[in-house]
N, C-alpha and C positions, 0 to 999 in steps of 0.2 A: 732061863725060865721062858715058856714060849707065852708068846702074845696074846693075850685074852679078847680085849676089842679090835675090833676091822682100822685100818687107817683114817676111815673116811668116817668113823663112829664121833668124833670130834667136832665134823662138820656138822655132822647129821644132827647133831647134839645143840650147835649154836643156832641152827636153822630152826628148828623145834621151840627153842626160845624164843627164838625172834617171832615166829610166825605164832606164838603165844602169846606173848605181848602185844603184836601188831593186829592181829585178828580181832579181838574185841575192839579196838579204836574204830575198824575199821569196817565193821557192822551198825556200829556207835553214828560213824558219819552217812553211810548208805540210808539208814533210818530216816537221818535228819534229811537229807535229800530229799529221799521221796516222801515228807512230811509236806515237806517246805514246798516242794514243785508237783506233786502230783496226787497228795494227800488232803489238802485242804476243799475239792471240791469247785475248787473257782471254774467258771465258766461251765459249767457243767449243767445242761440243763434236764429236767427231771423227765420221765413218761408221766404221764396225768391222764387220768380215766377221759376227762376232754379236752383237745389241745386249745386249751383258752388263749386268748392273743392278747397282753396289754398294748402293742404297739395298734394294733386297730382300734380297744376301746378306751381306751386312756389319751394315745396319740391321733387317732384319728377324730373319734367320737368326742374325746374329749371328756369324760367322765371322770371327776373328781375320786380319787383315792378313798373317800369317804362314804361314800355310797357303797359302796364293796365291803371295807375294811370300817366296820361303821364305831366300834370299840378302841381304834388305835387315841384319840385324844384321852381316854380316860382309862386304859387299863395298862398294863404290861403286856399283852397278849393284843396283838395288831385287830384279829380277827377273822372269820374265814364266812364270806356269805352265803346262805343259805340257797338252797333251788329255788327256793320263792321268790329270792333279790330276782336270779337269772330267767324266772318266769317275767318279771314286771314285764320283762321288752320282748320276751322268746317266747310267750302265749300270742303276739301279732303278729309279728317277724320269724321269718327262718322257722314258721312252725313246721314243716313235716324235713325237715333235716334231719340226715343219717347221722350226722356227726352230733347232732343235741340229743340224741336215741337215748340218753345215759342220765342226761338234764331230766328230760320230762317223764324218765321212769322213776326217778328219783322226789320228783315232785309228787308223782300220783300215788307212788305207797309209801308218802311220807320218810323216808331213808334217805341219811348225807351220802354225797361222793364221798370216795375217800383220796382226798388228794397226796399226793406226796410232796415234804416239807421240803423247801428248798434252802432255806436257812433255818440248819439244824445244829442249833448251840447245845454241848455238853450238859450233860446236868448239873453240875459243879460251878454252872456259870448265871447266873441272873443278868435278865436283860427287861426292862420298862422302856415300851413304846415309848408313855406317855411323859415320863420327863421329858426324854429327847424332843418330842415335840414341842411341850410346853416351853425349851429353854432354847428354842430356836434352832433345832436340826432336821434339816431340810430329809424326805425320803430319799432324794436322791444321794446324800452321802454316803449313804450306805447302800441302797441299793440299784447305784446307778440312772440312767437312762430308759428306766422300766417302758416307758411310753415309747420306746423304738424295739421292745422284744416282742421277735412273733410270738416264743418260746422262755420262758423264765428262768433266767440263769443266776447264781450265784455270784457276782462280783468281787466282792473284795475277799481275801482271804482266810477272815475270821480267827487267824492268830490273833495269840495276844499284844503283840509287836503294835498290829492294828490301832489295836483300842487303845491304847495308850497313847500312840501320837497325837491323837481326838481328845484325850485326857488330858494330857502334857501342856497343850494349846489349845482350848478349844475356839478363842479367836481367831481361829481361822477357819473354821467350818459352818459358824455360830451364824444366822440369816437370820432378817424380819419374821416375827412368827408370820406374817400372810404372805411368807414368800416360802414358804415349810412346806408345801403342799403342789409349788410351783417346778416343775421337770426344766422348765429352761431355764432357770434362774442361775445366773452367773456371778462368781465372786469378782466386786467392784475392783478395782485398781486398791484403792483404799481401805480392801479389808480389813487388816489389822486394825487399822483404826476403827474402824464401824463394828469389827468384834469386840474389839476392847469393852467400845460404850455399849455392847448389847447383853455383856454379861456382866456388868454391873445394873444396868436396867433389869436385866433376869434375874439375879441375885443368882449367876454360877457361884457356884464354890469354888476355891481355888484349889488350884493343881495340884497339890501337897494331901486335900480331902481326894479328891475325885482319883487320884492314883493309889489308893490304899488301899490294899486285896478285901476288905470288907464292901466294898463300893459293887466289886461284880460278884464277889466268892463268899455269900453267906452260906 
């Protein structure tokens, strides 16, 4: 009886399997890769109809977070100010600037910039400014050293991995509320313990509440 398959048909046949089985793992892991190191956005900073600098008006000038972002104590929503804020100072200053050409067309026929978001959380996910502030989280834990960016970039990686270590403990990121607000402000030697006492004086909730998919995922 002559030979129906090739010799090599066997081979060909366990190769087929294999690279059946292995091929999904192995787009499975490529994914997570490039999720993990080039998907998340970090460091990446945005184009913006004007290259706003917080390292000159935050770090140099010195202008409180507040004044800008005038909603972040009371809302979920940080804020975004208006041409008007950026008139207060750019009607005497830097008036016939090419690069404010955007600012004070915006001002004149009443129309926002439209900036592009640089921390851009899923839908699926709730985030409140103003707890964070009110229970002592500093801006810079999240978003870094803002007062030395010419350019605003994205720092931490916005996995959930993240928010969970900040869950899990948040004595250790937990500061004076009048030191919330403060970009140099450094964690003492004595952290934990000065976190311990500052989320019981805040009344956090413990780790077991604050890690429970209802907490970000309504």
């Amino acid at each position: 009886m002559p030979q129906i398959f090739h010799r090599r048909a066997d081979t060909i046949f366990r190769a087929f399997l294999l690279g059946a089985l292995t091929l999904p793992a192995g787009v499975l892991w490529a994914s997570l890769v490039y999720t993990r190191s080039f998907g998340t956005n970090a460091g990446m900073a945005r184009v913006q109809p004007v290259p706003f600098s917080h390292e000159h008006h935050v770090g140099v000038l010195g202008i409180d977070c507040r004044y800008c972002h005038t909603s972040v104590e009371q809302s979920s929503f940080a804020g975004m100010p208006p041409s008007k804020t950026c008139m207060n100072c750019h009607s005497q200053i830097w008036v016939g600037s090419e690069m404010l050409a955007p600012v004070r067309a915006s001002y004149a026929n009443n129309e926002p910039l439209h900036w592009q978001r640089v921390y851009n959380l899923p839908g699926f996910v709730y985030f409140d400014h103003s707890i964070h502030v009110q229970k002592g989280i500093g801006c810079s834990s999240c978003h870094g050293r803002i007062d030395e960016m010419p350019f605003t970039y994205q720092v931490p990686t916005l996995l959930m991995e993240w928010c969970l270590d900040c869950h899990r403990a948040p004595e250790r990121q937990i500061r004076p509320r009048e030191q919330v607000f403060n970009m140099m402000w450094e964690s003492p030697p004595n952290q934990v313990d000065l976190g311990r006492q500052l989320v019981k004086d805040y009344h956090v909730r413990d780790s077991r509440f604050l890690t429970s998919c209802t907490v970000c995922h309504r």
